[in-house]
C-alpha positions, 0 to 999 in steps of 0.5 A: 816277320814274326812266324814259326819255320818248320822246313829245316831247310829253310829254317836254315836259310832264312838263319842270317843276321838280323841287320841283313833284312833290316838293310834289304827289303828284298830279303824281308820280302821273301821272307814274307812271303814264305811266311804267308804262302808257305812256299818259294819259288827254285827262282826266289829262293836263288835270288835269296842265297845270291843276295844273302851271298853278296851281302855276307862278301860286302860285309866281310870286305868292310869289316876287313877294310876298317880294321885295317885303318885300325891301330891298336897298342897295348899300354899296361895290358890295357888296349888303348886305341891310338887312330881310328881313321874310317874313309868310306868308299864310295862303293859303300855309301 
């Protein structure tokens, strides 16, 4: 997915976290696909922003979720981590 953007329009759009096109085929497409055609469709580049939104929300309510089971205490200005219980929901396996 190597290739130069020069529109910064979506130079900035396709400006999202590495690990997203590497867990969704579907932004690698895209991706792709403007890289090899130079374009994207109105349709294309909504369903891009919508999923991209959607992974950025999931990502959030995760990260808001583990730290949660999270508990930090500080012994000695030293941050000991006491419990790290991580339950997975089904809805994020």
């Amino acid at each position: 997915m190597e290739g130069e953007i020069k529109d910064p329009k979506m130079k900035k759009m396709f400006d999202i976290p590495e690990e997203f096109y590497k867990k969704n085929i579907f932004l690698r497409s895209i991706k792709i696909n403007y890289l090899r055609f130079g374009k994207l469709s109105e349709k294309q580049i909504e369903a891009f922003k919508k999923t991209v939104k959607k992974m950025k929300e999931e990502k959030k309510k995760l990260k808001t979720y583990f730290l949660g089971f999270l508990n930090i205490k500080t012994t000695n200005n030293t941050n000991t981590i006491i419990t790290a219980a991580i339950n997975i929901p089904n809805s994020h396996k």
